[in-house]
LUMTOR-941340 format. One line per 5 residues: number of its first residue (from 1); their letters; for each residue y, x, z of C-alpha. Coordinates in steps of 0.02 Angstrom, whole numbers. Layout:
! LUMTOR-941340
NUM) a) Y,X,Z ~ ... .
END
This chain:
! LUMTOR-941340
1) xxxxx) 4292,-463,1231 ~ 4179,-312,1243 ~ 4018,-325,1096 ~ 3920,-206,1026 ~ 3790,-282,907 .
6) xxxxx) 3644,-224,851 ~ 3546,-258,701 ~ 3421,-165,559 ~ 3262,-202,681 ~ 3115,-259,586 .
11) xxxxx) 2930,-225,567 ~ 2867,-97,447 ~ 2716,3,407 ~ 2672,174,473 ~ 2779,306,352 .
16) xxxxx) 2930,171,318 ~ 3121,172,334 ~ 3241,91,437 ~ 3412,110,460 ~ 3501,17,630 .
21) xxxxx) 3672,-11,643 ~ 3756,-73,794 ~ 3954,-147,781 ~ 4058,-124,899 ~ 4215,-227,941 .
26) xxxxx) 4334,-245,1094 ~ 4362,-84,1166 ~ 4407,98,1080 ~ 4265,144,998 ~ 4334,295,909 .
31) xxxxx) 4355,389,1065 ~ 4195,373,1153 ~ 4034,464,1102 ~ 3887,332,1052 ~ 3694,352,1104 .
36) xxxxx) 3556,277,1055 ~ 3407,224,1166 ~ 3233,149,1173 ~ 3134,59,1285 ~ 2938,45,1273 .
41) xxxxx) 2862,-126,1375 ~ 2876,-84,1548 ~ 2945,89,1533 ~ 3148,157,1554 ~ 3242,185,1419 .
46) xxxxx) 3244,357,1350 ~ 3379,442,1252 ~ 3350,436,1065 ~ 3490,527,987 ~ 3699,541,1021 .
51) xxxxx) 3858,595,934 ~ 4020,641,979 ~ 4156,517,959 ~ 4207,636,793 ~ 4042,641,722 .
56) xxxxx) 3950,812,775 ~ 3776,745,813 ~ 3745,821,1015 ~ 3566,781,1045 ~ 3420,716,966 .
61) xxxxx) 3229,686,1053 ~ 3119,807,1012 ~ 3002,691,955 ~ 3123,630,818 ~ 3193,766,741 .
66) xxxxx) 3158,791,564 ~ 3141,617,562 ~ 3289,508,632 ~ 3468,552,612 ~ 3604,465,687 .
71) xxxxx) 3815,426,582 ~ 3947,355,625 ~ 4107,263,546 ~ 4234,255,641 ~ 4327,166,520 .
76) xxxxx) 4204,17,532 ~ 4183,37,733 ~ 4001,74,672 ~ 3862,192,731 ~ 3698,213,635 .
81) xxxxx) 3529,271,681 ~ 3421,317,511 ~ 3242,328,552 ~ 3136,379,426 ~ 2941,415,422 .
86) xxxxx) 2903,284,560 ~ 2764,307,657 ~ 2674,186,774 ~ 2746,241,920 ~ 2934,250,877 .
91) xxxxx) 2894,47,912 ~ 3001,-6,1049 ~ 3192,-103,1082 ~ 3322,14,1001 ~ 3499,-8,1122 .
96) xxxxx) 3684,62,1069 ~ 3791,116,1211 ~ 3951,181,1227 ~ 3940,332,1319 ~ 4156,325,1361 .
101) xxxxx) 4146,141,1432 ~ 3965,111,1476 ~ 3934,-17,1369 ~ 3783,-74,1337 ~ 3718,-166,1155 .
106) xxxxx) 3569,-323,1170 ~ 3441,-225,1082 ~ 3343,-232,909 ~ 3165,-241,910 ~ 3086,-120,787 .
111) xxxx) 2881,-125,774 ~ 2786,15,650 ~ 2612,-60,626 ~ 2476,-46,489 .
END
């Protein structure tokens, strides 16, 4: 059974940490590159950040570099997504997916608000 699980979502003020993790069980996750996404109410989902099944980080959104970074361990069929300096509108539904398989994650909601 295919499951990627997110979790690390929370709400925090403007300036604050987070670091989301998403677990992955049920297919090969080792050999597939991993993205992260977002989704603002009633917009797509955009690209946040991805890296290459070995680790080499292969894009990042403008609008988040300097501030978000994305890991993974493959030994814990784990990607991360380390967001620093939060700002109000980094607030959306953070996704995993599996970039190899096409597999999507439920979400985790992450708010910045004063």
């Amino acid at each position: 059974q295919v499951k990627l699980e997110e979790s690390g979502g929370n709400s925090v003020q403007p300036g604050g940490s987070l670091r989301l993790s998403c677990v992955v069980s049920g297919f090969d996750f080792s050999s597939s590159a991993m993205n992260w996404y977002r989704q603002f109410p009633g917009k797509e989902r955009e690209l946040v950040a991805r890296i290459s099944n070995v680790g080499g980080t292969s894009y990042l959104l403008d609008s988040v570099k300097g501030r978000f970074t994305i890991s993974r361990d493959n030994a814990r069929s784990t990607v991360y997504l380390h967001m620093n300096n939060l700002q109000p509108e980094d607030t959306a539904k953070y996704y995993c997916y599996s970039v190899k398989w096409g597999y999507w994650g439920q979400g985790t909601q992450v708010t910045v608000a004063s």
